[in-house]
N, C-alpha and C positions, 0 to 999 in steps of 0.2 A: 292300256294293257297290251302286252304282246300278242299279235292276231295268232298265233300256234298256238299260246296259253288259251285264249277266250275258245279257239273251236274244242282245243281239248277237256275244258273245265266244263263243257257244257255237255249234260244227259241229255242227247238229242235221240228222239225218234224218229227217222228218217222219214215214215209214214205219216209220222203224225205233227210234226216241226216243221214248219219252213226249213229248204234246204238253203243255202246261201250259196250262191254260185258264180264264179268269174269267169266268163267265156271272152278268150280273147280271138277275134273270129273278125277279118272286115266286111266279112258278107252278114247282111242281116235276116237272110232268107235260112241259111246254114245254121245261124244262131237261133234261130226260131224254130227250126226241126229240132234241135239239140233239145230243146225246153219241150215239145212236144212228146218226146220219146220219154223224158224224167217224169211229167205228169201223167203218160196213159201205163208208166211203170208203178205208181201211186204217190210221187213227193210232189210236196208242196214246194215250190222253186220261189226263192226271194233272189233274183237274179241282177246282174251287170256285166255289158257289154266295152271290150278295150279293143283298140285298134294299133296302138303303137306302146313305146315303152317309157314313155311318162303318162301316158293312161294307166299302164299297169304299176308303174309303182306307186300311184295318189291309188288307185286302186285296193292295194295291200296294204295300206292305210287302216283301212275296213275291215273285221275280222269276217272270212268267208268258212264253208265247208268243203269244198272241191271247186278246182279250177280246168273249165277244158279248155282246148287250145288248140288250133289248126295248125299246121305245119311251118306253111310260108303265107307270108303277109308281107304286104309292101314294104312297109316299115319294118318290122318285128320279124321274129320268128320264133316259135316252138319252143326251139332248144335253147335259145336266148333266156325267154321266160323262167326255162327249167333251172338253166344256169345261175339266175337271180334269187329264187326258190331257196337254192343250195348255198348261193352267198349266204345270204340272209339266216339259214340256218329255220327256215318254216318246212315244218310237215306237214304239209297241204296236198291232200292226195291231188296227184297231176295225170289227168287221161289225154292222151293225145288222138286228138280226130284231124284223120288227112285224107284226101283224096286219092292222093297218090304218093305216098308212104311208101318206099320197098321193105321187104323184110330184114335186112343188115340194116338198115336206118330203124327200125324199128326196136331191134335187140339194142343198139347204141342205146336208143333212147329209154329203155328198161334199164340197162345199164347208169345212167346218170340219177334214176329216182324215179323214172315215171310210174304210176302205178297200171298203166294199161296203155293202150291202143286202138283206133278200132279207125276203120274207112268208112266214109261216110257214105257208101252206099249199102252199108252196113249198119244204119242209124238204131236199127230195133234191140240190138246186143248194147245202146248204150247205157238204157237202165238197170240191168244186170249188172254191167259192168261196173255202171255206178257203187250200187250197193258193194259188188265185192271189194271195189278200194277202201268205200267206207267201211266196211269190216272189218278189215285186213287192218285203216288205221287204227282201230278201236280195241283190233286184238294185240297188235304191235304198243299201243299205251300201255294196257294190261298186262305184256308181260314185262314194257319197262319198270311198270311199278313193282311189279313182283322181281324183279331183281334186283329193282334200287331198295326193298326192304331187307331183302335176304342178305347183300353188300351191307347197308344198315345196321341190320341185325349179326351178321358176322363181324362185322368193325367193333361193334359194340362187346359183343363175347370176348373176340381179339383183346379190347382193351380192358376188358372186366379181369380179363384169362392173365393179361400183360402185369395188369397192377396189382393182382393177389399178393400181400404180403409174407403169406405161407406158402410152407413148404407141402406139399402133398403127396402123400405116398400110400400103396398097397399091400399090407404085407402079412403074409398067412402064417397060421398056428407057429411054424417051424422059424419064424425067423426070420422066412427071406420074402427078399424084398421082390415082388411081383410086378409095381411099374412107380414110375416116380413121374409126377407133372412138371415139366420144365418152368414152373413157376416164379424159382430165387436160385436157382443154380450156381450164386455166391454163398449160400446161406447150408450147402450140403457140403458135407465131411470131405468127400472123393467127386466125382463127376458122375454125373447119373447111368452113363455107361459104364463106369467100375463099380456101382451099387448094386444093380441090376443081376439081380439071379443068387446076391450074397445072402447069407445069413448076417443076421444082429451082432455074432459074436466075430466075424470077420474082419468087422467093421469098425467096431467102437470095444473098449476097456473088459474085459470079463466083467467084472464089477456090475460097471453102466449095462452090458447088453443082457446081462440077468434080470436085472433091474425090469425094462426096456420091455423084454418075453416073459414076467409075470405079471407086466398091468394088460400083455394082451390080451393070455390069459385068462386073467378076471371078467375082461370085456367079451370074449367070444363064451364065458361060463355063462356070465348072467345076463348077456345081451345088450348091457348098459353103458354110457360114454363116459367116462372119465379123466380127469383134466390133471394133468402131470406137470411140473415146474422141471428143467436140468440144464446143465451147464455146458457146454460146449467149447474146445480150442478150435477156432479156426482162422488160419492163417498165422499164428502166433498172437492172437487175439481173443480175449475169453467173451464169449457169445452166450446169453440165457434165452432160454425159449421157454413160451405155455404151450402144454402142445392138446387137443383134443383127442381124445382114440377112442374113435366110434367103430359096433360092426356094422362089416358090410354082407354077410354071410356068417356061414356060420364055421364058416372056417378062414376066413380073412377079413382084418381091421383095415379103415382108413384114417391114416397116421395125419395130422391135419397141425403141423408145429407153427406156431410166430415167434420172430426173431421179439423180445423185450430187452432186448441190453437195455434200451434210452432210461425206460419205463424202470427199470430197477436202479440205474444208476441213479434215475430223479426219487425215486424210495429212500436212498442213502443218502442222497443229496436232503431231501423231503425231510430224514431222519436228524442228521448231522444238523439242519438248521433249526429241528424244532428243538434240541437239546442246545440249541446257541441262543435260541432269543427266549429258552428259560433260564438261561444260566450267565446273558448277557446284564451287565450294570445298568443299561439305559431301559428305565422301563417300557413293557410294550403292551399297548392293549387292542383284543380285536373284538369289534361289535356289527351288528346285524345293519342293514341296509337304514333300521328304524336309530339308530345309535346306541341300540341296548349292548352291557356287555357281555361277548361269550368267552372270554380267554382274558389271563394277564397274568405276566410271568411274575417273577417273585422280587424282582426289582421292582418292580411296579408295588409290591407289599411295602418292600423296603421303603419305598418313596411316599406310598400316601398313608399307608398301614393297612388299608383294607386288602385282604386276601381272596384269595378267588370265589371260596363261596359267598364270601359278604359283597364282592362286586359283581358278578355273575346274574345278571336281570336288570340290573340299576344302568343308570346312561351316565355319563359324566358330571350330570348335577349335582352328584354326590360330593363332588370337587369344588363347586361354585364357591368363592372368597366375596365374590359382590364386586372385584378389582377391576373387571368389566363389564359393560352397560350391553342389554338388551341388541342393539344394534350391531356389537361386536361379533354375538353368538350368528345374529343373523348372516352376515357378511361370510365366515365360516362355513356354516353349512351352504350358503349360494355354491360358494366355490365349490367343497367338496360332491354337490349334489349334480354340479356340472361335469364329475368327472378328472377335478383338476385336483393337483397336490395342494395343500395345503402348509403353511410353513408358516408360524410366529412363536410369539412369547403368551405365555398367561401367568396372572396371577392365581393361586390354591389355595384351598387350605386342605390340612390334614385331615385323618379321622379326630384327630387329640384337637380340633382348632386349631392349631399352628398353622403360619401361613409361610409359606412357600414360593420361588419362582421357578417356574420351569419350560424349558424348549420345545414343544413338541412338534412333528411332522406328521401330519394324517393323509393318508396314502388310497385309492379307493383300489377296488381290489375288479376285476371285471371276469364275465363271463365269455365264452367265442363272440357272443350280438355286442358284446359291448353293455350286459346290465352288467349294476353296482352290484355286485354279492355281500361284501365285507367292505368294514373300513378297519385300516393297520392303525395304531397311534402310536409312536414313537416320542416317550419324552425321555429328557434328561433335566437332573435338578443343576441348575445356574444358580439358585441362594447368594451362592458365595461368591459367582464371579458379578451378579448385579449387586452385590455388596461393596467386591473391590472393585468395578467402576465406577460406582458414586461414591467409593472412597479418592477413586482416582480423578473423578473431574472434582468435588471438592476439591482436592490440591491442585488441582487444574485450577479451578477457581481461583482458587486463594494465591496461587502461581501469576497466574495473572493480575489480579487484584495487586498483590506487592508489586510487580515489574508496573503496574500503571503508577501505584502509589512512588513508587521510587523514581518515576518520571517525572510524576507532580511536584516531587521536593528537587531534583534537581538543580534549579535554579533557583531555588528561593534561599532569600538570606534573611528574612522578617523571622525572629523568633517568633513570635504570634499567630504568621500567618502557619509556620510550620506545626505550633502546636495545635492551626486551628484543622488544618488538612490530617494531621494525622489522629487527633480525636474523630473527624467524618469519618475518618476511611475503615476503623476499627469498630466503629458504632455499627458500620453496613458486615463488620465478620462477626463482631463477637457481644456478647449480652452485657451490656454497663451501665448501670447508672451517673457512676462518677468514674470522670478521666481526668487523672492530675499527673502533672511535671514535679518531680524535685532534682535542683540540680547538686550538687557536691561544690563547695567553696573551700577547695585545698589549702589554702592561706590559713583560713579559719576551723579546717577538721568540720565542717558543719554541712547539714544539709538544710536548705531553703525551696519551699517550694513556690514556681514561679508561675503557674497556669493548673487550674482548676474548672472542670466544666460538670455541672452536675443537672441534669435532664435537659441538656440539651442547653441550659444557660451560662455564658461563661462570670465566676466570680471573681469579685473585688479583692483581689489578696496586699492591697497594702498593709496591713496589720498580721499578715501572715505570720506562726511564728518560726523559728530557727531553731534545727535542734542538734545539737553538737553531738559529735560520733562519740564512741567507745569500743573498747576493745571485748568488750564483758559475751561471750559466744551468747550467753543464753538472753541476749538483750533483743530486744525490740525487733519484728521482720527484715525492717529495712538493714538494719545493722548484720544482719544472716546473710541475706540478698547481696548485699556489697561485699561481706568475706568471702562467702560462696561463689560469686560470681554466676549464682545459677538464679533461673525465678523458682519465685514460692508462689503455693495455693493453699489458702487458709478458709478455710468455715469457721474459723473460734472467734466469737466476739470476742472474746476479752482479750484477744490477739492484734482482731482488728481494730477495735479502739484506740489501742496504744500509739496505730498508724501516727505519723504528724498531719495527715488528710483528713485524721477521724476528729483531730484536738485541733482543726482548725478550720472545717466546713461543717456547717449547720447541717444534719442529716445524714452527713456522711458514717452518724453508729447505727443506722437500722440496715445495715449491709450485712448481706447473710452468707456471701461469699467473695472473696478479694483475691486479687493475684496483682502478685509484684516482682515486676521485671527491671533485669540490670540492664541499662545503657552501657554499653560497651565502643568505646571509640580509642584507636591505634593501642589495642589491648589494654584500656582504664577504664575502670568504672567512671563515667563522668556523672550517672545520675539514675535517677526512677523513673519508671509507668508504673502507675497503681492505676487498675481497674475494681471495681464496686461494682456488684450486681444484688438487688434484695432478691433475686432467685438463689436457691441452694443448687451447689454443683454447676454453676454456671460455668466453670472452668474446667476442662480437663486434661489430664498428663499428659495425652498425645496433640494437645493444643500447644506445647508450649513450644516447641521447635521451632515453628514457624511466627509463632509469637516474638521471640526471640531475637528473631529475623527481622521484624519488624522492629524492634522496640533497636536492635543495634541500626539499622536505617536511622533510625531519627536521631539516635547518638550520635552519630556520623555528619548525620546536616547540623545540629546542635551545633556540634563542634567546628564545622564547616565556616555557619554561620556567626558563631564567633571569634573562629579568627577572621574571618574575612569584614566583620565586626573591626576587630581591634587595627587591622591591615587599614580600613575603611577611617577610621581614627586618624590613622597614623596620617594617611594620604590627609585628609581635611586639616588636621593640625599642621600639615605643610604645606597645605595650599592657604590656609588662613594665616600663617606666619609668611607666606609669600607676596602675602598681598599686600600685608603690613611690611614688609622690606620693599614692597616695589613703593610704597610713598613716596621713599625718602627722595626714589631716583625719581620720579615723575613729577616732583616741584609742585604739587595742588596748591591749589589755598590754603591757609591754616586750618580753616572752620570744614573744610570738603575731604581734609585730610584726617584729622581727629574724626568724624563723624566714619570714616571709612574705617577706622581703626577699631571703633565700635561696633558697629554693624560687624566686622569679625569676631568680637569680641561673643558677644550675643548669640550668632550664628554656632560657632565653634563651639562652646560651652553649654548652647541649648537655654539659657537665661532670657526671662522675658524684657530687661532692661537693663541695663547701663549709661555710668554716667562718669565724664571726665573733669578733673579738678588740676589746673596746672597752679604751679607755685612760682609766685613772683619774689624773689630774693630782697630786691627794695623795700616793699610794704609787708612782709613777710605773712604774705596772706594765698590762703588758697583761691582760686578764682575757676567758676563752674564756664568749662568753653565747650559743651558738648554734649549731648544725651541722644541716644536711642532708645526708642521705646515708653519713654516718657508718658503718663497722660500729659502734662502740660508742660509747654514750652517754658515756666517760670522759674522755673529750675538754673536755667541758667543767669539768673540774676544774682543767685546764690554764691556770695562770700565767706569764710569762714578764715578763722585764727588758726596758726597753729593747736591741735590739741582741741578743737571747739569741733561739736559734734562727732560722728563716728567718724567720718573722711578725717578729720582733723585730728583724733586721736590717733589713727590709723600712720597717718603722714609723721604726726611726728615720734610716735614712739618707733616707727619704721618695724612692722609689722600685722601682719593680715589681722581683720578682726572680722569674726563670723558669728552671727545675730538671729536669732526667733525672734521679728519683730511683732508675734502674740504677742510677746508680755511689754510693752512700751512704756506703763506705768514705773517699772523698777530700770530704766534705760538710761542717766541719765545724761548719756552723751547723743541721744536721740535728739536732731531737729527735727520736730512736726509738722512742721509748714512744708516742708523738702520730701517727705516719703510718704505718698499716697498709703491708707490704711488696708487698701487692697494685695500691698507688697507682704509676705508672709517671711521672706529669708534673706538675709542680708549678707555680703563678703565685700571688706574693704582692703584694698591692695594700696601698699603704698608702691608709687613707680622710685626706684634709682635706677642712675646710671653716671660710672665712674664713679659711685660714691657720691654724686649730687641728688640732691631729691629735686624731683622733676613734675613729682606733683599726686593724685591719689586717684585711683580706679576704683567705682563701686557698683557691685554687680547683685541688681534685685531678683527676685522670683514670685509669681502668685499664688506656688506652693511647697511645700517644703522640701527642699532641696537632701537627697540623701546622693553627697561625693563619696566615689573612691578613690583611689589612692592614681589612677590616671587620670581623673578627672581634676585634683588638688593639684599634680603635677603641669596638668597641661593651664591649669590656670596659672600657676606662677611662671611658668614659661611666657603665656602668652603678656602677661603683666610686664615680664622684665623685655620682652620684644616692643611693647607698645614704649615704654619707656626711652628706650633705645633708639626706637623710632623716630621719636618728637625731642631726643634729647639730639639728636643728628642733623634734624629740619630747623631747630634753633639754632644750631652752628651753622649749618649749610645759610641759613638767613644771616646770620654775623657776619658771614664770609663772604655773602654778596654784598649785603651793604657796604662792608669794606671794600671790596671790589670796585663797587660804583662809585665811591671817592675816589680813589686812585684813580679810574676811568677820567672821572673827573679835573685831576689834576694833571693828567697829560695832556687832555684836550687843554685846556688852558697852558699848559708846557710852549705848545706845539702851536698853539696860536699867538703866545708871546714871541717865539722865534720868528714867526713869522712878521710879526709887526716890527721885531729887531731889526729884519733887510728890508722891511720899506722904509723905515728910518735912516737907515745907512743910505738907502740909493735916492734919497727922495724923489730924484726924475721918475720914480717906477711906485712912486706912490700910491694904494689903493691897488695897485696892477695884479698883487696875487688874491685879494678879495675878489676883483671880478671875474677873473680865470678860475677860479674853484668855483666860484656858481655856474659862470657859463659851461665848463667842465662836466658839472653835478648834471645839467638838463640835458645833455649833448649825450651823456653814459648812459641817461634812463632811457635815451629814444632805440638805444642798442639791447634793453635789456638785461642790463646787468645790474644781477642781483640786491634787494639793497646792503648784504651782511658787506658785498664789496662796494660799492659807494662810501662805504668809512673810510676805508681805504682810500681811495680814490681821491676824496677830499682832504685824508691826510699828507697823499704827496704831493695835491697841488698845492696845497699849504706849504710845503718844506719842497719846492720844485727846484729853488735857486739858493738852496741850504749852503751847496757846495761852496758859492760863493764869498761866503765868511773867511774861505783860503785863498781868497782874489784880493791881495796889494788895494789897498786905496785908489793910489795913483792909476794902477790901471781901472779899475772897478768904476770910480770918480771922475777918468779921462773925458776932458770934452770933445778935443780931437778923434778924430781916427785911430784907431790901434795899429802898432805895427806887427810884424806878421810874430815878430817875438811874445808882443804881448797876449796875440789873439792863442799862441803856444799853450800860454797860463790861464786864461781865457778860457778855455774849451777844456780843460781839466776838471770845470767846477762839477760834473756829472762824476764822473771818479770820487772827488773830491767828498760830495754827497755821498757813495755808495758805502765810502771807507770810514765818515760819521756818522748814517743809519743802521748800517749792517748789523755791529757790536749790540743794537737794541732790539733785541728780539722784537717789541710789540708792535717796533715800527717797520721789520723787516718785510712785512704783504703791501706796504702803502711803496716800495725802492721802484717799483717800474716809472713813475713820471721822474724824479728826480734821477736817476740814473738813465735814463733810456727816452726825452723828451726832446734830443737834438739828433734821434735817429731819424733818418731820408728815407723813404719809401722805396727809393730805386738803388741803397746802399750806401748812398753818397752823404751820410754825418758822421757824429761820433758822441761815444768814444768808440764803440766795436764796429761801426760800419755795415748795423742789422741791416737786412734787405726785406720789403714785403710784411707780411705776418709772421715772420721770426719777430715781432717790435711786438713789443707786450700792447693788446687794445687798449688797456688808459694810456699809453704812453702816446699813440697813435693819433686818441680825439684829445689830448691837452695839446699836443704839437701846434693843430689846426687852431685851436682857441687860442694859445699863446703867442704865437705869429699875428693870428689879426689882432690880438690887444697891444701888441707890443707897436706895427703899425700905426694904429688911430691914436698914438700916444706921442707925446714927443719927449725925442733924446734933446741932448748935449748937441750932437752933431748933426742934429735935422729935424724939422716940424712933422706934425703928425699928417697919415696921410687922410684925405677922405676916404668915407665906408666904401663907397662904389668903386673908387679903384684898391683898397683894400682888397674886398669880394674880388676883383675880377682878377688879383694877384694871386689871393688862394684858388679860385678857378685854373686858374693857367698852372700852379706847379702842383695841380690834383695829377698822381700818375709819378711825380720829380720827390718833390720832399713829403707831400701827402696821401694816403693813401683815398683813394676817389670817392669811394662808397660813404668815408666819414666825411669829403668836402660836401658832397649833395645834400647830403641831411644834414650839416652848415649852415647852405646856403640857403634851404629852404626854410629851416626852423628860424632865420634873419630875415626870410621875408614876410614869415608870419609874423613878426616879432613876437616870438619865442626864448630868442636871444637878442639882446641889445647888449649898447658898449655904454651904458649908463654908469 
């Protein structure tokens, strides 16, 4: 605490309290007179002694009562102290004791705060002295407080006087105004100096100041205050005031007015809104802090039907529907009890029990502290609009629901699967027992139904029946539904009976309500939905739209699915007719061909077997070469006669024959031994082609086979292509076999000519036998193919053909040739190309015989080739011909030996041969790979 605060808060009796005292004094004899003179003055002295000026400020630390103090000090001084004193802002009475003090030094120092002075040889004045500073402080507190209340207390009036909202004024019998309190000097007509000394009617309207001088009147007759409302322009602003007018005498009132404009305008406002949330739609109810109600306008009647006095006491419960549970109410009032708004939905019911939905906002209402006073409820009925949104997410549902469902059918092309997805998907929207398909068979005016699912199982409709259309309006639903083009909803049994659903599913007549929708696909009815529900009204008018929607979706994939169906057809009957034409061109075996021919047959057709029967012209007999699907392979041991058995009547009266092999008793072109009892249907095709019969097609089933009219088609197609097929691989076989004769007889042609010229030259005997094989082994070490190796061995065969145009006498010469004859000579390559040529089949064998006296390095003939311009057989016969011709002997010289042979072709490898062929020569001669045998 502040040592000024602690001396002044303290009731000290100076006589009877320790005195608390700071003597800053370096003498201790002087400080001890000092305390002498205070106790034989009567105080009790709790004293400390300072010497310099961090003594005295740990000193004031300490809360004291008076501080004395010597003048000059070693360290310190007096006035120092005093000057610290006055920093510091401490009223500490301060006496100054000096020895020798002058009087001008002494006034300074009265001057800065001291409260006295005295010489210390003066010491007995200093407990007088004492006491009067303490006085003096005590009276100087005293009258600070007494000023700082009176400041206080005038601040306070000031601001009481400041914030008066009225106007205040004095104004005797007559009118005039005697003084006005500068109060609201915005809130007077004129300025209180123009007011000032006027009368009433001066001032304000005749009227009003009549008015004004009989309420005063009243007030100065009977003594009594009275409270006036009036209206005021000021500023060009209309002003209301309440005014009080009390006397003050008895000859002058005090005129005591408040501005209320706010206060009336919230009356009107106050007014205006209670006549709006009576006369507003959205009901409003207000109740007590307890939730009881005390208000609710007349929409609030309108809405639940209770009226003000029948709701007025009662709390909300009167409302309760049960819609929400216990915890809900709770959560409600948390909030509202908090203080918070409140904002949701409830479920109601009326006074009549009708139930209701409505919006309401509970509002808490507060006081200035912030208590709950009231709570507002504002509701509004929504009925209608939580009606049409859960009209609208059902379409929303059902919106979705189709956009998935028409996802789901997208791709599918399975009638089945589609009637199986689209019966789920209708079960999950609408109430059915039985969901059936019928489609429209245009050809036939009829309707057929093709899927029936009845609680959930789907039925067996092979026996289903067919019911042919008419024109007759008042005929059967379905027949309405298809002229109309629109769906029906029926409750009539005897309606729904007539269905072809009711007369052809077990239980489909305890149906108590039915609706039947048109398929509609590129604007035609293509066919029906019938739904069955044993509920009554399971159906209703504003179902059908979307219904509609649906049922034309599945007419659309329906149709989708059958063309893509018949497309689907179309494609397999032309890849199954492709397969059967590629036979003819891929040459199979007879048995791998026919059995392929079948296997299409089977596939295509959808037939559990087949079985082929070719006809041999000679023995004039059918012969079994072929079965698919067969139980047993013995089938094809099976011979028949013309006319014998079904294949056999089939073949020869040249026409299909189509059999229920149930009745086999009454058959009697049936062989038993040939048709498993397991086979149920039978079709025999006879094949032609060109008018030949080619033999008999028989296609079984293990159950009863019901064709239409693509299906009839595409079997006779496929009949007369299989036909065609093996009537083509039978020629194609004639015509090899003839081929390979004629093959045959050129090779013998061609090997007769050639034993013609070794006959003629006999020196050269044998000579082109071994050149074609040495030839043959010498071409394969290079590679070449064997389709040329035919060749190859056909020209070394015919190598020296040409020569047949070579004179005897030269050809025969034993002698030497002369350079004439060697002319004629060397022609025989010409001579060959100009007898080969004209024969096409010998034209690929012309390179040895035209082209086997060509030089490697250009130097033969007849054209003087160089290098690899020289056809490669012409190249490796040159080398073999040369050294057989060598190791052989002429006319004109003995044969030579192999090893100078060899070393002759060595030496002109690079001259007349080409190198690459000597090497592999000379090697496959040293493996003996080639000898001169």
């Amino acid at each position: 605490m502040d040592s000024n605060l602690a001396f002044t808060n303290r009731k000290t009796n100076p006589l009877s309290d320790k005195l608390r005292v700071l003597i800053v004094e370096d003498n201790p004899d002087d400080a001890d007179l000092m305390l002498l003179n205070l106790r034989q003055e009567g105080f009790s002295v709790d004293w400390r002694r300072v010497e310099n000026e961090t003594e005295f400020l740990n000193a004031l630390e300490t809360p004291c009562d008076l501080i004395l103090s010597d003048w000059n000090l070693p360290q310190f001084s007096g006035l120092r102290a005093l000057q610290i004193l006055k920093d510091r802002g401490l009223a500490i009475p301060f006496i100054l004791v000096s020895g020798g003090i002058g009087e001008e030094t002494a006034v300074a120092v009265m001057r800065q705060g001291a409260a006295d002075y005295l010489k210390k040889d003066r010491m007995d004045r200093l407990g007088q002295a004492a006491k009067n500073a303490l006085e003096q402080k005590r009276l100087q507190e005293e009258y600070q407080k007494a000023s700082k209340a009176l400041a206080d207390s005038e601040a306070e009036l000031r601001a009481l006087f400041t914030s008066m909202r009225d106007v205040v004024m004095v104004i005797d019998r007559e009118g005039v105004h005697c003084k006005i309190a500068p109060t609201q000097p915005n809130l007077l007509v004129r300025p209180a100096e123009e007011m000032l000394g006027k009368r009433l009617l001066d001032i304000f309207p005749a009227e009003q100041a009549a008015r004004f001088l009989s309420v005063i009147h009243k007030v100065l007759d009977t003594q009594r205050t009275h409270l006036i409302e009036y209206e005021l322009l000021l500023q060009n602003q209309s002003h209301w005031f309440e005014t009080s007018v009390s006397p003050m005498s008895d000859q002058a009132v005090i005129w005591v007015a408040r501005d209320i404009t706010e206060r009336k305008q919230a009356q009107t406002q106050i007014q205006l809104q209670a006549a709006a949330l009576a006369s507003t739609a959205n009901a409003i109810m207000i109740t007590d802090p307890n939730g009881k109600i005390e208000w609710v306008n007349s929409a609030y009647t309108a809405l639940t039907g209770y009226t003000l006095e029948e709701a007025v006491g009662h709390t909300s419960r009167i409302l309760k529907s049960g819609g929400q549970d216990s915890v809900f109410y709770q959560q409600l009032w948390e909030t509202i009890l908090a203080g918070q708004v409140w904002r949701g939905e409830l479920v109601n019911k009326r006074k009549d029990g009708s139930i209701y939905h409505e919006e309401q906002t509970i509002s808490p209402v507060r006081d200035s502290d912030g208590k709950i006073l009231k709570f507002i409820g504002i509701k509004q009925d929504i009925t209608h609009r939580k009606q049409t949104e859960a009209r609208v997410l059902t379409l929303l549902k059902r919106q979705t629901q189709i956009a998935a469902f028409g996802r789901e059918l997208v791709d599918t092309r399975d009638l089945t699967t589609i009637f199986r997805i689209s019966q789920r998907t209708l079960k999950k929207m609408t109430d059915h027992a039985l969901f059936a398909v019928v489609l429209m068979d245009t050809e036939k005016h009829a309707l057929q139904m093709v899927y029936a699912n009845l609680n959930d199982v789907e039925l067996d409709l092979h026996n289903s029946l067919v019911q042919e259309m008419t024109d007759d309006p008042s005929a059967a639903i379905y027949e309405r539904v298809i002229q109309e083009r629109k769906p029906i909803i029926t409750a009539d049994p005897a309606e729904i009976c007539k269905t072809l659903v009711a007369r052809s599913v077990l239980g489909a007549q305890d149906a108590r309500s039915a609706c039947c929708l048109p398929m509609l696909a590129n604007d035609q009815v293509i066919g029906l939905i019938e739904l069955q529900s044993p509920q009554e009204n399971a159906y209703l008018s504003e179902d059908l739209e979307w219904l509609s929607t649906i049922a034309n979706q599945i007419g659309l994939t329906i149709q989708n699915a059958l063309y893509f169906a018949e497309i689907q057809q179309k494609v397999d009957e032309l890849s199954t007719l492709a397969v059967i034409d590629s036979t003819v061109i891929t040459h199979l075996e007879p048995g791998k061909t026919f059995t392929l021919i079948l296997e299409q047959v089977t596939t295509g057709l959808k037939v559990d077997a087949a079985v082929l029967l070719l006809f041999d012209p000679k023995s004039q007999m059918l012969k079994c070469v072929a079965e698919v699907g067969y139980p047993s392979a013995n089938i094809l041991q099976m011979r028949l006669q013309l006319g014998e058995s079904l294949a056999g009547k089939a073949a020869l009266d040249r026409q299909i024959i189509h059999k229920d092999l149930n009745d086999r008793e009454h058959e009697p072109f049936l062989k038993e031994e040939f048709i498993p009892e397991d086979f149920l249907d039978y079709f025999g095709i006879p094949l032609i082609a060109d008018s030949q019969l080619i033999g008999a097609l028989e296609i079984l089933h293990r159950s009863r086979l019901t064709p239409n009219a693509n299906w009839l088609r595409f079997m006779e197609i496929l009949a007369t292509r299989a036909a065609i097929a093996i009537n083509t691989i039978q020629l194609y076989d004639n015509i090899q076999e003839s081929h390979q004769e004629l093959l045959e007889a050129y090779e013998l042609t061609i090997e007769g000519w050639s034993k013609a010229m070794d006959l003629r030259d006999k020196e050269t005997e044998n000579h082109t036998r071994r050149v074609t094989e040495m030839t043959l082994r010498l071409a394969e070490r290079f590679g070449i193919h064997e389709d040329q190796l035919v060749h190859i061995r056909r020209g070394a065969l015919l190598h020296d053909i040409g020569k047949l145009g070579v004179p005897d006498h030269i050809l025969l010469k034993a002698d030497k040739l002369t350079e004439e004859e060697w002319i004629i000579m060397r022609r025989h390559p010409e001579l060959a190309y100009e007898m080969l040529y004209p024969i096409e089949y010998l034209r690929p064998a012309l390179d040895i015989p035209y082209c086997h006296h060509e030089n490697w390095d250009g130097d033969g003939y007849p054209r003087g080739l160089k290098g690899e311009e020289i056809p490669l057989a012409a190249r490796v016969f040159a080398v073999v011909d040369v050294f057989d011709a060598l190791t052989s002997d002429r006319p004109y010289r003995a044969a030579w030996s192999v090893p100078k042979a060899l070393a002759y072709i060595r030496e002109q490898a690079g001259k007349r041969f080409d190198p690459r062929i000597v090497d592999v020569f000379i090697e496959m001669h040293s493996s003996e790979e080639i000898s001169h045998d």
